[in-house]
SEGURO-439608 format. One record per residue: x, y, z of N, C-alpha, C, O, CB in turn; residue number from 1; residue in three letters. Coordinates in steps of 0.1 Angstrom, whole numbers, always signed. Glycine has a CB too. Layout:
! residues N
BALUM    n.x    n.y    n.z   ca.x   ca.y   ca.z    c.x    c.y    c.z    o.x    o.y    o.z   cb.x   cb.y   cb.z  seq  type
BALUM      X      Y      Z      X      Y      Z      X      Y      Z      X      Y      Z      X      Y      Z  NUM   ALA
...
***
This chain:
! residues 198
BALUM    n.x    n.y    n.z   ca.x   ca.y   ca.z    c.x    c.y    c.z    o.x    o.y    o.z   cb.x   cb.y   cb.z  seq  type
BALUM   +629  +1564  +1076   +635  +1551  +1073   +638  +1549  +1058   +648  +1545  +1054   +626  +1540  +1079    1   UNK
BALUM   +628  +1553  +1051   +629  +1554  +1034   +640  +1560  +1030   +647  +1556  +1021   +618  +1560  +1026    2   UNK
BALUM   +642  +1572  +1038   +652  +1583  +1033   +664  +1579  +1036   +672  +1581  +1028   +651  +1597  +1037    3   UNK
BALUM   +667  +1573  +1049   +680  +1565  +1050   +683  +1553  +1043   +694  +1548  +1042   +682  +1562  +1060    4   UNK
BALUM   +673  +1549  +1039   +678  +1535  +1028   +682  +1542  +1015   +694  +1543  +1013   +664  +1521  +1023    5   UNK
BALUM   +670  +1548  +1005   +676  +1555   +998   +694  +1558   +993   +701  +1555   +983   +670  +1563  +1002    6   UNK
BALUM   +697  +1569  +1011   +712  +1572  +1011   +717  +1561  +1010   +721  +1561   +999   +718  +1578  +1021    7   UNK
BALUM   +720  +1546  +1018   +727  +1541  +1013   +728  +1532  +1004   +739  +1526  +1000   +729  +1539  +1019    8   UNK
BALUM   +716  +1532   +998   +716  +1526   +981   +723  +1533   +972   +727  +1531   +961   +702  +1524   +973    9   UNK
BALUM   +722  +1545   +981   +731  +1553   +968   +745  +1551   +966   +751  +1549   +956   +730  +1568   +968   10   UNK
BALUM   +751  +1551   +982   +762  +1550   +987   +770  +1536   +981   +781  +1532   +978   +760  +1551  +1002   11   UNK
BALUM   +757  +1530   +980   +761  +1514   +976   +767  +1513   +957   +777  +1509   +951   +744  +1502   +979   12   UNK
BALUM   +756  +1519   +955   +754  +1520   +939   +770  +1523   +938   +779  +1515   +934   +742  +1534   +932   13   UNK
BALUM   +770  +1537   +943   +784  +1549   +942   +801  +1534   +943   +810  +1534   +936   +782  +1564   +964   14   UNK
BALUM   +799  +1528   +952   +809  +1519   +955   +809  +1514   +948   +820  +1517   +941   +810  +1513   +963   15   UNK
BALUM   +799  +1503   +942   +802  +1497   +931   +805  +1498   +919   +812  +1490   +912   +798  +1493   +930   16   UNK
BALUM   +799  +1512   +916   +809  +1516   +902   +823  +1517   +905   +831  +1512   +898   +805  +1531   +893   17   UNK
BALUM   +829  +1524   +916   +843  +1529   +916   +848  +1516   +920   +860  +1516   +919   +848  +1543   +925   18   UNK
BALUM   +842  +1505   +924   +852  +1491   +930   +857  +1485   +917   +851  +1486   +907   +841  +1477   +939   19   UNK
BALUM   +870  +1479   +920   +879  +1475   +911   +870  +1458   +906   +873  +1449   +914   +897  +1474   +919   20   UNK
BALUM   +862  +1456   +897   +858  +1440   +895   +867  +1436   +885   +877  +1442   +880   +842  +1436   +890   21   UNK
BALUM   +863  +1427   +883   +875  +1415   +871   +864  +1419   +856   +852  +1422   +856   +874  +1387   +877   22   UNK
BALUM   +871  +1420   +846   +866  +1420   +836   +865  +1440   +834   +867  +1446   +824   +851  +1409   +838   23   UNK
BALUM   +862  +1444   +842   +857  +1460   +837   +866  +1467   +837   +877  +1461   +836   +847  +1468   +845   24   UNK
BALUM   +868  +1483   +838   +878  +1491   +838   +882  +1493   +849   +874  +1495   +858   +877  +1501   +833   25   UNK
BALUM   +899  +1491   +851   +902  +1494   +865   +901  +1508   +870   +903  +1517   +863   +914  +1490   +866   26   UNK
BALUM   +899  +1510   +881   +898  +1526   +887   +907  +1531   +880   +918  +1526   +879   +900  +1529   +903   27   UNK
BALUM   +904  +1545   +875   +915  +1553   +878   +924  +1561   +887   +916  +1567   +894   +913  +1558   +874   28   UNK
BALUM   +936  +1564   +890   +937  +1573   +904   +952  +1580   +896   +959  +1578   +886   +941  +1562   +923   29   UNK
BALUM   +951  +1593   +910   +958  +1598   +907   +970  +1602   +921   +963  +1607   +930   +950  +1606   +900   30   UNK
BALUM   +983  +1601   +925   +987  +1599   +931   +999  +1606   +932  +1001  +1616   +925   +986  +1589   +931   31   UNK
BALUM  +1008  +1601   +942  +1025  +1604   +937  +1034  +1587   +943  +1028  +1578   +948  +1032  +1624   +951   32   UNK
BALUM  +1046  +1586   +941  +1053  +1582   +944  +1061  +1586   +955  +1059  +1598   +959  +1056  +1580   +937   33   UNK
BALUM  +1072  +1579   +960  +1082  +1581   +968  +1089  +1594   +965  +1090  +1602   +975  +1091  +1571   +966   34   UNK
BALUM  +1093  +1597   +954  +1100  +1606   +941  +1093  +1621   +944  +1100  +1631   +942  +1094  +1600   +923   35   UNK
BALUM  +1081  +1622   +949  +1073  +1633   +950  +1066  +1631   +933  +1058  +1640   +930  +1084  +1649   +954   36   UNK
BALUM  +1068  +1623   +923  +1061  +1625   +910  +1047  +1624   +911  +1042  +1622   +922  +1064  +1616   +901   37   UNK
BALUM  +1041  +1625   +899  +1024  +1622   +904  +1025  +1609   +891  +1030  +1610   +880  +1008  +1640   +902   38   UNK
BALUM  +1016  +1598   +898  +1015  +1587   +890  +1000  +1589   +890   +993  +1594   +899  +1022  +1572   +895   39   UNK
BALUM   +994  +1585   +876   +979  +1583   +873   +981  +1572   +864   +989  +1571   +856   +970  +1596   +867   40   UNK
BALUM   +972  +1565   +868   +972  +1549   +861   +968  +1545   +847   +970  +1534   +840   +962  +1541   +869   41   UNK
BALUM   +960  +1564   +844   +956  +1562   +824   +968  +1567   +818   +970  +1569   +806   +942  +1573   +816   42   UNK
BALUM   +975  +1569   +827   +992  +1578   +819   +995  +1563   +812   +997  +1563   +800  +1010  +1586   +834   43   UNK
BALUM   +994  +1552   +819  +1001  +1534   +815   +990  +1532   +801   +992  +1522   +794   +997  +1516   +834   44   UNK
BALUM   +978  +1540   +797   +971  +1532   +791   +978  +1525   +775   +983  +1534   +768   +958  +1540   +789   45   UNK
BALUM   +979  +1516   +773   +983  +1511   +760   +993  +1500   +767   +998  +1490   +760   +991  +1524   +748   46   UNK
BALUM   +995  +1501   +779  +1005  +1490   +788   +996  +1480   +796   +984  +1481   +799  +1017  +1499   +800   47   UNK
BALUM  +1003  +1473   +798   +998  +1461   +809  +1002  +1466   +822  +1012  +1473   +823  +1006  +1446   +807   48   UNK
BALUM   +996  +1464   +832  +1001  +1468   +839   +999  +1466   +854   +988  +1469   +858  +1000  +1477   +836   49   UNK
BALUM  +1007  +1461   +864  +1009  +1454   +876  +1003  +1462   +891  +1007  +1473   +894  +1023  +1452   +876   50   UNK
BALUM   +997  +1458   +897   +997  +1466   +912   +997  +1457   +920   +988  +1448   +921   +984  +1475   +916   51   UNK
BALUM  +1010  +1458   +928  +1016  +1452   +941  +1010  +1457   +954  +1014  +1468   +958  +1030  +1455   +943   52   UNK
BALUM  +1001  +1452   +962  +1001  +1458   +974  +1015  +1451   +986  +1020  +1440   +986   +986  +1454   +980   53   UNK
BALUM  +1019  +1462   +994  +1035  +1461   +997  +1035  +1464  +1007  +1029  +1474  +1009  +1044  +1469   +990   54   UNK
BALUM  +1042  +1456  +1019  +1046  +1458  +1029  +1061  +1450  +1034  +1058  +1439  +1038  +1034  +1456  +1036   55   UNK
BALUM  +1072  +1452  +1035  +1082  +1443  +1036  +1085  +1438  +1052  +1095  +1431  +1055  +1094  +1450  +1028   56   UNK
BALUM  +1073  +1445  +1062  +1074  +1442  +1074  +1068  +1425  +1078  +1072  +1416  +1086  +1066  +1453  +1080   57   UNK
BALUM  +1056  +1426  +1066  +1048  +1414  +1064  +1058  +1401  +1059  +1066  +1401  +1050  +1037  +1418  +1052   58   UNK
BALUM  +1057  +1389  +1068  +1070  +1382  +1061  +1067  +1369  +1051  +1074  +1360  +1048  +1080  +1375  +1075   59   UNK
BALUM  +1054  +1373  +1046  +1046  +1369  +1031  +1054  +1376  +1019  +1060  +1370  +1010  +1028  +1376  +1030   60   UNK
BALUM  +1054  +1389  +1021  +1059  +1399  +1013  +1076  +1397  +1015  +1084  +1394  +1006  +1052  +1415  +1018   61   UNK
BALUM  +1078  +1400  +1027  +1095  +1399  +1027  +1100  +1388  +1015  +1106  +1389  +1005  +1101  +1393  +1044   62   UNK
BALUM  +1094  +1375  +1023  +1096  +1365  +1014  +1100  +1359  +1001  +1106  +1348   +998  +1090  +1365  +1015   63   UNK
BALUM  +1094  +1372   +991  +1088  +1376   +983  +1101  +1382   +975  +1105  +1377   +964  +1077  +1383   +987   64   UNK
BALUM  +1108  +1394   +981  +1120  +1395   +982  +1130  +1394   +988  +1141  +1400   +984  +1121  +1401   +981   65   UNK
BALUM  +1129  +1388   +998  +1145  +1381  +1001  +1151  +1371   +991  +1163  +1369   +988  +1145  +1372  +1016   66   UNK
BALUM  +1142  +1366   +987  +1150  +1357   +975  +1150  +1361   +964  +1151  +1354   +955  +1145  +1344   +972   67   UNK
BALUM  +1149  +1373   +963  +1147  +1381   +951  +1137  +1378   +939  +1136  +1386   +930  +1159  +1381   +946   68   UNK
BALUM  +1130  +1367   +940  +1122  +1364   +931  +1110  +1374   +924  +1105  +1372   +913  +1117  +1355   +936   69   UNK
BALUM  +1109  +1384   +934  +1098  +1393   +923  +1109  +1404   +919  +1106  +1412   +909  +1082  +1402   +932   70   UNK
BALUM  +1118  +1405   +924  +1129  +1415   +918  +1130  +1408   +899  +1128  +1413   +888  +1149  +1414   +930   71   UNK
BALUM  +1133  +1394   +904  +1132  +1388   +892  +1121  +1390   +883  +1122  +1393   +871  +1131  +1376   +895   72   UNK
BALUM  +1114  +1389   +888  +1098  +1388   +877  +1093  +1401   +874  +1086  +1404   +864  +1083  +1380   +885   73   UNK
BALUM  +1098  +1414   +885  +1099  +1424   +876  +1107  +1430   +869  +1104  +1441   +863  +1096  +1430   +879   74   UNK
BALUM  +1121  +1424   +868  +1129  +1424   +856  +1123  +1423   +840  +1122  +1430   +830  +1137  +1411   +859   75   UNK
BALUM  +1118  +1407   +846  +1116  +1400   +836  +1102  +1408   +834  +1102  +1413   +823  +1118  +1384   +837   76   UNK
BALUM  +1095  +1409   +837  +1084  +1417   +829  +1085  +1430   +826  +1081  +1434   +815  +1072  +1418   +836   77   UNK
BALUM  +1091  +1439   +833  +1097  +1452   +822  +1105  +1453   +810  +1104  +1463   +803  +1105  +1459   +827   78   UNK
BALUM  +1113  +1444   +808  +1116  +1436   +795  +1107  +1438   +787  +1111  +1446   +778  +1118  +1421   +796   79   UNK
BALUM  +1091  +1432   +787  +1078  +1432   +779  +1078  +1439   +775  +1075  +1439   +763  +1068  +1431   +783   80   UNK
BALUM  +1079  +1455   +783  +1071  +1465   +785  +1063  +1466   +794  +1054  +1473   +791  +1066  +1468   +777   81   UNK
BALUM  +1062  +1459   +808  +1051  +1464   +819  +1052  +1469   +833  +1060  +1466   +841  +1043  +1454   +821   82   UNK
BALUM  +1042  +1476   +833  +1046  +1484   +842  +1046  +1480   +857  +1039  +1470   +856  +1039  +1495   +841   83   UNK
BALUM  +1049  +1482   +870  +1052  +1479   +881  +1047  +1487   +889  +1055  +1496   +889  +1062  +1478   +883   84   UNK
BALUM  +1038  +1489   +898  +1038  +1500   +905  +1035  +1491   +919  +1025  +1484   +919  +1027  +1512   +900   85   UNK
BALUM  +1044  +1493   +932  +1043  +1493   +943  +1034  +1499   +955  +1040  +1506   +963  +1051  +1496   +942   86   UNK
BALUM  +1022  +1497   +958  +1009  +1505   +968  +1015  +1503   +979  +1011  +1492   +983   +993  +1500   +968   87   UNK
BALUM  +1024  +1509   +987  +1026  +1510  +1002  +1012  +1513  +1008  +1010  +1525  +1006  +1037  +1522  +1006   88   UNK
BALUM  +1002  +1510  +1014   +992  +1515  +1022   +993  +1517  +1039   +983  +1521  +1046   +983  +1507  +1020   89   UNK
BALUM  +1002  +1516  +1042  +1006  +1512  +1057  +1005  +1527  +1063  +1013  +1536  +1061  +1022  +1503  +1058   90   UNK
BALUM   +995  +1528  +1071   +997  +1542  +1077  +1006  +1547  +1081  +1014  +1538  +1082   +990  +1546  +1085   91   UNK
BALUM  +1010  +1560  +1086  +1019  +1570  +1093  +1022  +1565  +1108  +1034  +1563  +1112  +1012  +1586  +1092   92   UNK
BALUM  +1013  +1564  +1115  +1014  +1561  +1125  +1018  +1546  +1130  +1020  +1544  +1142  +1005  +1566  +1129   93   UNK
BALUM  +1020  +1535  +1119  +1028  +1521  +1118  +1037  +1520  +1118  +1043  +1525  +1108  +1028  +1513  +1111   94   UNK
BALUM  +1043  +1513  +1128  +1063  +1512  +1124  +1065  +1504  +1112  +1076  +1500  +1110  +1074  +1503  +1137   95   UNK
BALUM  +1057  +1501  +1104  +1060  +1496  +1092  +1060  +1510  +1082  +1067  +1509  +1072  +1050  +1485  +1089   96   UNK
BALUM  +1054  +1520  +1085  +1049  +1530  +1075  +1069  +1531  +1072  +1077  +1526  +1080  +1037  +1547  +1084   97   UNK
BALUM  +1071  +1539  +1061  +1081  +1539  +1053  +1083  +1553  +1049  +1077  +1556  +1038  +1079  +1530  +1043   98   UNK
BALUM  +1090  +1563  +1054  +1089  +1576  +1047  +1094  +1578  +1030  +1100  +1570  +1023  +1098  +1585  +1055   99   UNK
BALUM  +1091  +1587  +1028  +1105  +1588  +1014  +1113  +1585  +1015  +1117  +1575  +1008  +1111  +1597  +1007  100   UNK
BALUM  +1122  +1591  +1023  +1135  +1584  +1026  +1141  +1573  +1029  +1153  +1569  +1027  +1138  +1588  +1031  101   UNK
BALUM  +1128  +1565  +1038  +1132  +1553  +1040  +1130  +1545  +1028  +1139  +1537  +1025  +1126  +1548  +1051  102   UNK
BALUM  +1119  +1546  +1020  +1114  +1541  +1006  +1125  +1539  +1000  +1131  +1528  +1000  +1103  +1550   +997  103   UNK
BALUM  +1131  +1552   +993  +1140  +1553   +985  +1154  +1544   +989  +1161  +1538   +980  +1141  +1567   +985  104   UNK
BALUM  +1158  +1543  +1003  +1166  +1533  +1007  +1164  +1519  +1005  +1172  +1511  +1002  +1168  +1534  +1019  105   UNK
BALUM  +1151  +1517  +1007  +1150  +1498  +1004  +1146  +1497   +992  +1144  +1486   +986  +1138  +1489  +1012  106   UNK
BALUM  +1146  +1505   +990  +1146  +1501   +969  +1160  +1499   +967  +1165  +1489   +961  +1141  +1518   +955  107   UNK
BALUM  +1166  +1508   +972  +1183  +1505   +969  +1183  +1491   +976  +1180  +1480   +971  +1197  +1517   +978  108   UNK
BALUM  +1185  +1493   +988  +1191  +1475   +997  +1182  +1466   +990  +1189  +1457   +983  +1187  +1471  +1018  109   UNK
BALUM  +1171  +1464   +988  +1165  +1452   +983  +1167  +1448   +966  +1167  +1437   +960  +1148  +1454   +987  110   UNK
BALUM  +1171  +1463   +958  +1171  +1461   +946  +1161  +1456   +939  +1162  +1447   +931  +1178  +1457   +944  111   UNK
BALUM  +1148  +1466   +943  +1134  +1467   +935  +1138  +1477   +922  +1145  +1487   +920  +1121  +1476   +946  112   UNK
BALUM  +1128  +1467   +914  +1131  +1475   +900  +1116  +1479   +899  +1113  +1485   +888  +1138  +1465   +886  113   UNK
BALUM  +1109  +1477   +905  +1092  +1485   +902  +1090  +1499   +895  +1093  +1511   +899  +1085  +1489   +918  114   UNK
BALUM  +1085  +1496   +883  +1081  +1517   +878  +1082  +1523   +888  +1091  +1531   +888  +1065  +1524   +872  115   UNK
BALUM  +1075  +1521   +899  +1071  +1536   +909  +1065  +1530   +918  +1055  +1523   +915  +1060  +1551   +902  116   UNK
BALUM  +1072  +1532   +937  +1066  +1526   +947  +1056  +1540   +949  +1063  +1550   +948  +1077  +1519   +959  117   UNK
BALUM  +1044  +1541   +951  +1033  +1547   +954  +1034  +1551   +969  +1029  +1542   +976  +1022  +1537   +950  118   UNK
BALUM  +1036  +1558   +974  +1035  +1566   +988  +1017  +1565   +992  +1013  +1576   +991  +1041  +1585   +985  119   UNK
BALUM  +1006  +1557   +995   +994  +1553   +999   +989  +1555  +1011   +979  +1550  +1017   +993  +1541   +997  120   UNK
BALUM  +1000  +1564  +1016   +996  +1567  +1032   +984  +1571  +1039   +979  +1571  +1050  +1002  +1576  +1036  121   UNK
BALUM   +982  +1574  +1025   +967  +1576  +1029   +957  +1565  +1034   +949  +1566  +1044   +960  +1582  +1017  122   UNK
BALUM   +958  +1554  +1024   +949  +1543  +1018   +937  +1545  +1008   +926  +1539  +1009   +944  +1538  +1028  123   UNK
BALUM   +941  +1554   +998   +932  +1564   +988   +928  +1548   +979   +917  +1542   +979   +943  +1580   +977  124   UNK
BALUM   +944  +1544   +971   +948  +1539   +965   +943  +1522   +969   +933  +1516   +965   +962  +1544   +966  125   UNK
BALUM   +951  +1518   +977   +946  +1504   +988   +930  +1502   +992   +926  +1491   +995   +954  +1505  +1004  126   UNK
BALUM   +924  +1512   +993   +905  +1512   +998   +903  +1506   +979   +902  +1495   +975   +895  +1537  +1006  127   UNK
BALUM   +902  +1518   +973   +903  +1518   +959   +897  +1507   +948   +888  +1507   +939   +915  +1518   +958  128   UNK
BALUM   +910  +1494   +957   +909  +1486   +950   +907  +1474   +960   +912  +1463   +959   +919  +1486   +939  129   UNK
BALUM   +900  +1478   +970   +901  +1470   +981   +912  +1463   +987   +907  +1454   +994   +893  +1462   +979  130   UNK
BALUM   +923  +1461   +987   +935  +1453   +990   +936  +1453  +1001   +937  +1462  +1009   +946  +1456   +986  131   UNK
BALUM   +936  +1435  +1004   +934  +1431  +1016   +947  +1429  +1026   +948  +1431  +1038   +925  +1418  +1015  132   UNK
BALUM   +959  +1423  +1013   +971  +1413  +1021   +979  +1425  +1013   +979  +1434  +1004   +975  +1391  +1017  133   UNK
BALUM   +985  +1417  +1024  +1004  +1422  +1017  +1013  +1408  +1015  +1019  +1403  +1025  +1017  +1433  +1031  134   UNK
BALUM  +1013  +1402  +1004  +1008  +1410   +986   +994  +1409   +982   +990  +1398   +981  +1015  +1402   +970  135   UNK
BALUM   +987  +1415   +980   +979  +1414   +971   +980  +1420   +955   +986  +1430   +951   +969  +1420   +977  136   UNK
BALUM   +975  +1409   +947   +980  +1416   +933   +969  +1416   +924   +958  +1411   +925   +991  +1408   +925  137   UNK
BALUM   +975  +1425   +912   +961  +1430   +905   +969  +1428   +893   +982  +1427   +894   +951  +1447   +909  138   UNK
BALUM   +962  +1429   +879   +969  +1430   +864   +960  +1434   +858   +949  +1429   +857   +973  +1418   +856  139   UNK
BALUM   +964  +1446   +851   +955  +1453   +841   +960  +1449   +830   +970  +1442   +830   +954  +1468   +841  140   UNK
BALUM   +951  +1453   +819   +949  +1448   +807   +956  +1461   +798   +957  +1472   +803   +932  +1445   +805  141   UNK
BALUM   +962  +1457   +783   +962  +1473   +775   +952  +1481   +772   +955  +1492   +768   +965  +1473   +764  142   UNK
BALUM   +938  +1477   +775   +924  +1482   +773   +924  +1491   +785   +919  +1502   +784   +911  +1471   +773  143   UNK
BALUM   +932  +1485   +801   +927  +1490   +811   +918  +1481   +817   +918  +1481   +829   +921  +1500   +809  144   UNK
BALUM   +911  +1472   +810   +903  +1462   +821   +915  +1453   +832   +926  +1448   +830   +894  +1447   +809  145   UNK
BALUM   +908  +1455   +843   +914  +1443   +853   +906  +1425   +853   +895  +1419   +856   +912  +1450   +870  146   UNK
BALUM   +919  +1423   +849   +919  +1408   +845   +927  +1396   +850   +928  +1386   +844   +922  +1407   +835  147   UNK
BALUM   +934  +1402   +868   +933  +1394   +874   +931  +1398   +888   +929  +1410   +886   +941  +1386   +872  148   UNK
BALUM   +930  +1396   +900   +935  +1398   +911   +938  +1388   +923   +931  +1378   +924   +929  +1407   +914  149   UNK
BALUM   +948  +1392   +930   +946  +1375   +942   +960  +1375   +943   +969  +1382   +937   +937  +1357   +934  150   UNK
BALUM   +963  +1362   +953   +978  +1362   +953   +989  +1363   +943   +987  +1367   +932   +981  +1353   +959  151   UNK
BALUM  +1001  +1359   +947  +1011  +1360   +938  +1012  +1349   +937  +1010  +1347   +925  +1022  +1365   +941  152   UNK
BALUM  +1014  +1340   +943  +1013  +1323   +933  +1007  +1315   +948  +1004  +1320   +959  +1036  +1314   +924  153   UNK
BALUM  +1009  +1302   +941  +1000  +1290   +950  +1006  +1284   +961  +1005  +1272   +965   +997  +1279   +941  154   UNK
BALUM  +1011  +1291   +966  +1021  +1286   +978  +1018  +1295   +991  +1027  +1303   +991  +1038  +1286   +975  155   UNK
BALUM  +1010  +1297  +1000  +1007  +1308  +1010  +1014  +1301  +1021  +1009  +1292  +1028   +990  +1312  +1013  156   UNK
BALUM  +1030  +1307  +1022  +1037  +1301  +1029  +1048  +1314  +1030  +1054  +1318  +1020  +1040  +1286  +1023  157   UNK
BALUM  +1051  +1318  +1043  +1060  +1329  +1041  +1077  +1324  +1042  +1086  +1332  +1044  +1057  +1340  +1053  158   UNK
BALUM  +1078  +1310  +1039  +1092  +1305  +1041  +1094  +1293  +1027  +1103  +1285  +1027  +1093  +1296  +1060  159   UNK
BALUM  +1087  +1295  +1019  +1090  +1286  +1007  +1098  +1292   +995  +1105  +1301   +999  +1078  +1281  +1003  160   UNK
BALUM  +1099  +1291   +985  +1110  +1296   +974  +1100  +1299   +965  +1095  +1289   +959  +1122  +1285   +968  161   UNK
BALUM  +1095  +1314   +961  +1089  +1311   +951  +1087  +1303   +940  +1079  +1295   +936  +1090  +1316   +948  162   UNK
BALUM  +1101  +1308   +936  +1110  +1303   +922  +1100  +1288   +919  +1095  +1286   +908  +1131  +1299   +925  163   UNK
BALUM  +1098  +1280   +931  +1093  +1268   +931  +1074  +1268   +929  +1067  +1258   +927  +1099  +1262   +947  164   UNK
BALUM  +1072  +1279   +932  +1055  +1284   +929  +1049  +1285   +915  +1055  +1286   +905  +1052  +1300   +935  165   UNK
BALUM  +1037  +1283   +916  +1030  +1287   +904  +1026  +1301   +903  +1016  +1305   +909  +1017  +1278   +902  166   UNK
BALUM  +1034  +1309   +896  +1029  +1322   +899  +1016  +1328   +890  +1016  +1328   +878  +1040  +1331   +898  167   UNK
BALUM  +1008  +1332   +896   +998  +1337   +890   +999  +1350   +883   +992  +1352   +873   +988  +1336   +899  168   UNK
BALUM  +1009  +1362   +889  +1010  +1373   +877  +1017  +1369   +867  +1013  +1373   +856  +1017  +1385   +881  169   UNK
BALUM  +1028  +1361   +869  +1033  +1356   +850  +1025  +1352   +846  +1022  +1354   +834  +1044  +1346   +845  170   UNK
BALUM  +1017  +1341   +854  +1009  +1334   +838   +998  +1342   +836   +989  +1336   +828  +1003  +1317   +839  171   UNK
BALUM   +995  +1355   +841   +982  +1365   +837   +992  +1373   +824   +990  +1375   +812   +974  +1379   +853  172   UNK
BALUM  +1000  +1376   +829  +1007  +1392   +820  +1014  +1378   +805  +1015  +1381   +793  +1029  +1408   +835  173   UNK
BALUM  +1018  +1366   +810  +1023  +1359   +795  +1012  +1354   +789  +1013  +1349   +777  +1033  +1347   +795  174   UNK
BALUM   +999  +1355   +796   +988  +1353   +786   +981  +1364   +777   +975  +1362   +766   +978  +1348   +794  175   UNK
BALUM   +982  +1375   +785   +977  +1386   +775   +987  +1390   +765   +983  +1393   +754   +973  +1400   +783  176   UNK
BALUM  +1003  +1390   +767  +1013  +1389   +759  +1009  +1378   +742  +1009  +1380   +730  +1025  +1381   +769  177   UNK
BALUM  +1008  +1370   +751  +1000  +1357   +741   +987  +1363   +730   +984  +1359   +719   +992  +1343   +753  178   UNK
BALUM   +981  +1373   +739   +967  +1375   +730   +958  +1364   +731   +951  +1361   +721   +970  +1376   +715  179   UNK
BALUM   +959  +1356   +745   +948  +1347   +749   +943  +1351   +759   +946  +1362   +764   +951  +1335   +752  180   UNK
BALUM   +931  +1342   +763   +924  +1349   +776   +930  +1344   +790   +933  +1332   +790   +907  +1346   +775  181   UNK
BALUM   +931  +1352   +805   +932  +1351   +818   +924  +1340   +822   +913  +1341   +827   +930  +1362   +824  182   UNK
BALUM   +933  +1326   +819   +928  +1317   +825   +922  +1317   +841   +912  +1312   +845   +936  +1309   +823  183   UNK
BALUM   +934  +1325   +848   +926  +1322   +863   +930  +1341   +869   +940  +1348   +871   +937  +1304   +877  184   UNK
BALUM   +916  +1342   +869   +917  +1354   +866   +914  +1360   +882   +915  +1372   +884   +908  +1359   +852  185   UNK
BALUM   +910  +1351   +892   +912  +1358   +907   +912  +1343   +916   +907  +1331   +915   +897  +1372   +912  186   UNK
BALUM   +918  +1349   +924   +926  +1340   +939   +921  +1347   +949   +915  +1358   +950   +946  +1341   +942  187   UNK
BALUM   +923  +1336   +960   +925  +1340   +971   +934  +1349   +976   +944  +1343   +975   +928  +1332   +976  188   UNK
BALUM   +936  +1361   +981   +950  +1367   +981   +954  +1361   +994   +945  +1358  +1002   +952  +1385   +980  189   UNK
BALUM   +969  +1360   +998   +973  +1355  +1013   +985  +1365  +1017   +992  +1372  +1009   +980  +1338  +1014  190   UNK
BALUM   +986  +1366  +1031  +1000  +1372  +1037   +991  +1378  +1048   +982  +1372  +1054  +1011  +1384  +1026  191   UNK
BALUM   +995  +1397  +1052   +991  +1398  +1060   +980  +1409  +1057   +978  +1413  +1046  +1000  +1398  +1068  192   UNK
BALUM   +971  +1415  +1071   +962  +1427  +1067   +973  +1436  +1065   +985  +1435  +1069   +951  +1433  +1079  193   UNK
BALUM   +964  +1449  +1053   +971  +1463  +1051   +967  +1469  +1064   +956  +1467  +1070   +967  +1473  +1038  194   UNK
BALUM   +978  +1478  +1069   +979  +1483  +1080   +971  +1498  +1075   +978  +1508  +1077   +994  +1482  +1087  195   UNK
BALUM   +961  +1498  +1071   +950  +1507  +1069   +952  +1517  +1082   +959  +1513  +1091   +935  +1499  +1068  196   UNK
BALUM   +948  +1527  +1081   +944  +1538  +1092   +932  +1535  +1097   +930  +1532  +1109   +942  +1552  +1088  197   UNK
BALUM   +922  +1536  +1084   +909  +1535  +1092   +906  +1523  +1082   +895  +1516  +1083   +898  +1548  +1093  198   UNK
***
């Protein structure tokens, strides 16, 4: 009985260093995109930098972009200089799952401007940093600390107008812009579950 507690104190210990918390360094990973590229998240260090969890089946997320509003906001935050990266986690076996090819098509039709949508088929990426919804959102720091996570703004409503929301990733990434501190630095996240494998 000792020896099995042991294991999972360790197991526990083990999690909690690699779990994404607020304030510390965000995981590192190493990955690919749609593209076949390999994205690793210290390649961004000296940037700010965004993680979308993404599903456009989810109609939180659709939402999100049918009115184009995060197309917007990641316009307007690559402007800055920050980075975008898209976590598809939705397994293979989900009719939501998205091949390359299909990826690469709704980037076109929707007119995502994201750095790099992340191929997560696995759920390497999505376990990682625990991501619960689609969206769930995260903001790293130029240090690398994560300094926010939680929804996209204050409206958990899959039929309202952003544009009309308080969004919580602008006012994280125009506060560190500012060189002030992340006033609200985690939320609730809302929308739907990631369609995880396991």
């Amino acid at each position: 009985m000792k020896r099995v507690f042991v294991v999972f104190a360790t197991m526990a210990l083990a999690a909690s260093v690699l779990a994404a918390e607020i304030g510390k360094p965000a995981p590192d990973f190493t990955t690919t995109d749609v593209n076949g590229k390999t994205v690793k998240l210290s390649d961004y260090a000296g940037k700010i930098v965004v993680l979308e969890s993404y599903n456009s089946d989810c109609p939180f997320c659709n939402n999100q972009y049918k009115t184009g509003a995060t197309q917007d906001l990641q316009k307007e935050l690559a402007a800055k200089g920050v980075v975008w990266l898209i976590v598809n986690s939705v397994n293979p076996n989900n009719a939501s799952h998205r091949t390359p090819d299909q990826a690469r098509q709704e980037i076109a039709d929707k007119k995502i401007v994201a750095t790099a949508w992340i191929d997560d088929s696995s759920g390497a990426v999505g376990h990682l940093y625990d991501m619960k919804t689609t969206p769930d959102m995260y903001v790293i720091d130029k240090n690398g600390a994560l300094v926010y996570q939680g929804a996209i703004d204050d409206k958990p409503d899959p039929q309202h107008d952003p544009r009309t929301a308080h969004n919580y990733v602008r006012e994280a990434v125009d506060a560190l812009l500012a060189g002030k501190p992340v006033e609200v630095s985690q939320t609730k996240p809302y929308g739907c579950g990631v369609k995880y494998a396991n």
